[in-house]
N, C-alpha and C positions, 0 to 999 in steps of 0.2 A: 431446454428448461425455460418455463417464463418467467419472468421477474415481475414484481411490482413497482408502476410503477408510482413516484409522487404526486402527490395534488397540485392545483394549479398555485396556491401560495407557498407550497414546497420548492415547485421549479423557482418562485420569484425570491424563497429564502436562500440559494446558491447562488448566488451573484458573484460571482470571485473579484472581490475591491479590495483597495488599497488601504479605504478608508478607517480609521480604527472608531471605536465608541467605548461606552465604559462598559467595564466587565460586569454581568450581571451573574455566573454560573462559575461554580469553584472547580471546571474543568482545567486541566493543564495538557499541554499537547507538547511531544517531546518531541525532534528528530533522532531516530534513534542511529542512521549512519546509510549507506547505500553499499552493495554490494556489484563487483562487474563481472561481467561476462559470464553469468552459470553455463553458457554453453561452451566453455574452455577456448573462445575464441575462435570456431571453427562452425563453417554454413555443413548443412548436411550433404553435400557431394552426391558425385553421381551412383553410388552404390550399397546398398543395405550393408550392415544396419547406421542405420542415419546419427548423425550427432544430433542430441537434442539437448535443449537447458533443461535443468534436473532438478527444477523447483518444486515439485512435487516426488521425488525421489527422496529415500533416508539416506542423509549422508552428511559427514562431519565438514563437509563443504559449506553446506548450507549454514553461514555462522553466524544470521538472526535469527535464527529456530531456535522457539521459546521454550525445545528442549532439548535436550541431547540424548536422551535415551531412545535407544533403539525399539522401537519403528516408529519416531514419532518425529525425527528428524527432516523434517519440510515445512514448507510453508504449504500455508491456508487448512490448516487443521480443524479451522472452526468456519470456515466458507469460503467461498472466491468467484470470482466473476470475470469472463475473458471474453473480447468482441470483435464478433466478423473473424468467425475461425472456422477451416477448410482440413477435412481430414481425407487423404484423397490414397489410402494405402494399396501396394508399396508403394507408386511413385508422389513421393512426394511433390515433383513439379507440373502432377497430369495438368493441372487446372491453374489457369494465371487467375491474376487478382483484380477485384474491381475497385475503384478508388472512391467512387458516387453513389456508396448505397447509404437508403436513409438513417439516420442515428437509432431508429428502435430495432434494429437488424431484423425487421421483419421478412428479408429475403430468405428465404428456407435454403440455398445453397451456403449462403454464411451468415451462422446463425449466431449468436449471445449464448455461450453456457455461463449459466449462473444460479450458484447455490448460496446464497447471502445466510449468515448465519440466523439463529431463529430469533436473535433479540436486535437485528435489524430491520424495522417495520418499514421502511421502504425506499426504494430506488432509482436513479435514471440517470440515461445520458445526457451530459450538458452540450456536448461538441455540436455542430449542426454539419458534421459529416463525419463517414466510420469506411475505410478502407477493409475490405472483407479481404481474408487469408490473403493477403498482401505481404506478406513479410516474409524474410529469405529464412529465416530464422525457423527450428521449429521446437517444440515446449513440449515435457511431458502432459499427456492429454489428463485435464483433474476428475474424468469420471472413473476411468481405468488404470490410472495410474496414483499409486499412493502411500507410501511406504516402502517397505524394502522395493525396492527397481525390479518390477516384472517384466521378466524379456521376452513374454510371450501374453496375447488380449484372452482372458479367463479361461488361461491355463491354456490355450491352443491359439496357432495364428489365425490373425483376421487379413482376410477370409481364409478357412480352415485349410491346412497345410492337405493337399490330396487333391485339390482342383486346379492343378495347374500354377500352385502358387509353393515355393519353398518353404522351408524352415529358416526365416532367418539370425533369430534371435533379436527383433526389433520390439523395443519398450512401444507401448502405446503413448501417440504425438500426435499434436494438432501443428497447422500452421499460422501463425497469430495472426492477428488481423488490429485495425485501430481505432480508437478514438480519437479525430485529427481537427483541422479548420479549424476556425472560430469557436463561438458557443452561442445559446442560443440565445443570448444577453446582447448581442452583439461586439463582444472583448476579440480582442486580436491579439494571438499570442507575441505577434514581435512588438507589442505595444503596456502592455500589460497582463499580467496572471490569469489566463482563462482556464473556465471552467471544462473539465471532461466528465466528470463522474459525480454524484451526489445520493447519499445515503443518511436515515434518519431513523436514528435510535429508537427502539422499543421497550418493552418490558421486561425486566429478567437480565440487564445488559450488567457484565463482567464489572467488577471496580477497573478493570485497568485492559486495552485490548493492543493490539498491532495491528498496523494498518500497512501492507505493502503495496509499491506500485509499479507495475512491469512497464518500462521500457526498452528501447534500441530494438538488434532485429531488424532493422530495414533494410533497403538496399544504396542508403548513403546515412554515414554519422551526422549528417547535417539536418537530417530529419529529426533526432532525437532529440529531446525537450533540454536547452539548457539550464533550467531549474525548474524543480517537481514542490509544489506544495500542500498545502493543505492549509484548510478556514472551516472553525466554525462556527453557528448563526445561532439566534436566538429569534424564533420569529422571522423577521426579514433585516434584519440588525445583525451584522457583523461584528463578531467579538472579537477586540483585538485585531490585529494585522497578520496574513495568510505567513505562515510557518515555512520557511524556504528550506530547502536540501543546502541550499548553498551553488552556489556555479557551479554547474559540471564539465568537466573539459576530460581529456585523455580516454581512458578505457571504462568509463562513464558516462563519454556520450560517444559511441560510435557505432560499429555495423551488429553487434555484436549484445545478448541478452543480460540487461541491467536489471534491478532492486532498489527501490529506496523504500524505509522505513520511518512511519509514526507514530509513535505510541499516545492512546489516549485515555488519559487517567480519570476518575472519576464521571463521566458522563452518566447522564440521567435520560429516562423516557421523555422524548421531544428533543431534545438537542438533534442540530442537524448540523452537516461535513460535508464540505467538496475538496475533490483533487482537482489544481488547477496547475497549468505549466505554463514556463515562457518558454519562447521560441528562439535561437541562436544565429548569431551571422546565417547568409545564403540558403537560409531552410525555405526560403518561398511562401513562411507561412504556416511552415507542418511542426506538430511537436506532438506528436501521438503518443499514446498511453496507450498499453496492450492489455493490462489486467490488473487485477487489485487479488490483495489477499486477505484475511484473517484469519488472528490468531489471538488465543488467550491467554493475558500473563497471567498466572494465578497469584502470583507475589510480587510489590513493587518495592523498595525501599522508599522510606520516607527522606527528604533533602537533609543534610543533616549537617551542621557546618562546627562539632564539636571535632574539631579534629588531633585532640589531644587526648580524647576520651576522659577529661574528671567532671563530665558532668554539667559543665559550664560552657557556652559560648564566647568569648571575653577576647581582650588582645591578643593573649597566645595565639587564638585559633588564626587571629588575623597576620600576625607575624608569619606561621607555617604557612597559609595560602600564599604571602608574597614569596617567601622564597621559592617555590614553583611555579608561581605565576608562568603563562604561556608557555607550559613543558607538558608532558604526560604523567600520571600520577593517580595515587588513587586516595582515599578518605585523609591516609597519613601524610601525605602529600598539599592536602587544602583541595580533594575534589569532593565538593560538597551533592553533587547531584546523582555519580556514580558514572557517569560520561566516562570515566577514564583519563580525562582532560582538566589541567585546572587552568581557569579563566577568569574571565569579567560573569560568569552566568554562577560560579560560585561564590565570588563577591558579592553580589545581590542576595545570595541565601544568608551568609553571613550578616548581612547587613537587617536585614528581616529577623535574623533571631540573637542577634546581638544582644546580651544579659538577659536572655533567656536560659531554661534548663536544657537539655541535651535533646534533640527530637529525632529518636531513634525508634523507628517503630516499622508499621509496613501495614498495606492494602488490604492487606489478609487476602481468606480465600474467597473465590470466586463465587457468590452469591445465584443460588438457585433463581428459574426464572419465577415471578409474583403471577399471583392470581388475576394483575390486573390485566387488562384488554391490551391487545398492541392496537399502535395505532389505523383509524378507519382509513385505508386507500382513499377510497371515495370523498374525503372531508374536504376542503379548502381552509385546513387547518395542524400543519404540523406540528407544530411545537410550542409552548405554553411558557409564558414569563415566568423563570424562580422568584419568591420573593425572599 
């Protein structure tokens, strides 16, 4: 699949910085948590049918899928994007991996699938290298696989059971591949937040979306990015400070198929987003990113720091937040954002609607795409100042 990709002031609006500036755009970007190991901890071995991560599988596993009803349980329901993948069926290890192919995967042996959804106007890699089907690891494949777990490629095996090839009962799988190195900025990830990926909002874009990011899968934990984030631009102006996972350590960062999650609230046509990682002790350097997801929240709550419910924000509400302060909890508890945590990030909501009335409301639903244009590939012009 080909992607589109950014203009040349698009690439120079993903610059993954430290920098902050003043907010110009009433977006809010959540982390919404990281999930480990969808592939239950286990490389596919030497024998069909293979273990694969089940990210595109329906399953009550899958526990940021923005649903739970059945068959809609997985991620990237609304697009996805995965680089330098190698489908080499059955043996998954016919074909080793190449570490130096260039970032647009224009190598036809390991190619970029990518189906971005229709309200993102366009794309590209940031990293200035992309290890093709490199990874020990293997992924349900997202063209063939999607929903209830098929154990067989459109209804028969590939290639079809009668040539010399068995019945295995193997789900369709790719083997991941990376967005690694540097970026094209020149950032180095054991130095600071480099960029791998960047996408730019278009017309028709959801109030509220999920933004996932596929890690680990290598063949050492030390490759895996020890913190995945996300920034977004305005222009070439960075809003805010890039949105950390937080450290990863343990079954998070290691050989084995990771998740992290962002959700991004209100975004308009022109807003632009990069995922960027840092890199952890003895990685050499590597902090690769295998794939991104989307998905659509159709309903968000709004912050809400009445936690009393009569209607008022006031001291009460501030008395109930300390008492849970640094515990788990939920609205009654003083968690003001819905996290399930209460913190210092619901003290700030309180603090903002203190002698305020109650702001309890929600995103609503997800807005039809507009008549207007997405944005021109071709322009040296992504994205436009709110006023």
């Amino acid at each position: 699949m080909k992607m589109n990709r950014l203009s040349c002031t698009a690439a120079l609006a993903i610059v993954m910085t430290m920098s902050a500036a003043p907010w110009t755009a009433a977006v809010t970007l959540e982390f919404a948590g990281s999930q480990a190991n969808l592939d239950n901890g286990f490389f596919p071995g030497g024998q069909l049918p293979y273990v694969t991560a089940y990210w595109r599988s329906d399953t009550e596993a899958n526990v940021f899928a923005v649903s739970q009803d059945s068959p809609n349980r997985y991620y990237g329901t609304a697009g996805y994007a995965l680089f330098g993948t190698t489908f080499t069926y059955p043996d998954a290890n016919e074909l080793g991996g190449q570490p130096n192919l260039n970032p647009d995967g224009s190598d036809p042996l390991y190619p970029n699938i990518i189906s971005t959804p229709s309200w993102v106007a366009a794309s590209q890699p940031l990293s200035t290298r992309m290890a093709g089907g490199y990874g020990y690891s293997l992924i349900d494949d997202p063209v063939l696989q999607h929903g209830v777990r098929h154990w067989t490629f459109d209804g028969t095996n590939y290639p079809e059971a009668g040539e010399g090839v068995p019945v295995t009962g193997q789900n369709p799988y790719v083997k991941m591949g990376f967005l690694d190195g540097g970026d094209i900025f020149g950032n180095n990830p054991t130095e600071e937040p480099t960029g791998r990926w960047g996408f730019t909002v278009g017309a028709g874009a959801p109030a509220a979306f999920r933004v996932g990011v596929m890690t680990g899968g290598g063949d050492s934990e030390n490759f895996a990015p020890a913190q995945v984030y996300l920034q977004q631009f305005d222009g070439t102006t960075p809003i805010g400070t890039p949105l950390g996972s937080g450290i990863l350590t343990g079954p998070l960062k290691d050989r084995f198929v990771d998740m992290h999650f962002f959700d991004v609230i209100g975004a308009e046509e022109g807003d632009t987003f990069a995922i960027g990682v840092m890199a952890g002790a003895n990685s050499f350097g590597n902090a690769g990113v295998a794939g991104i997801s989307f998905d659509v929240l159709s309903e968000v709550a709004a912050d809400d720091a009445d936690f009393d419910g009569n209607g008022l924000v006031d001291g009460a509400d501030f008395l109930i937040w300390q008492r849970s302060a640094g515990s788990a909890g939920g609205p009654a508890q003083g968690d003001a954002n819905g996290d399930g945590n209460v913190n210092a990030t619901d003290l700030s909501v309180w603090k903002t609607q203190f002698g305020a009335g109650a702001a309890v409301g929600a995103i609503g639903a997800v807005p039809e795409p507009s008549a207007a244009l997405l944005l021109a590939i071709g322009v040296c012009a992504v994205a436009r100042i709110r006023k």
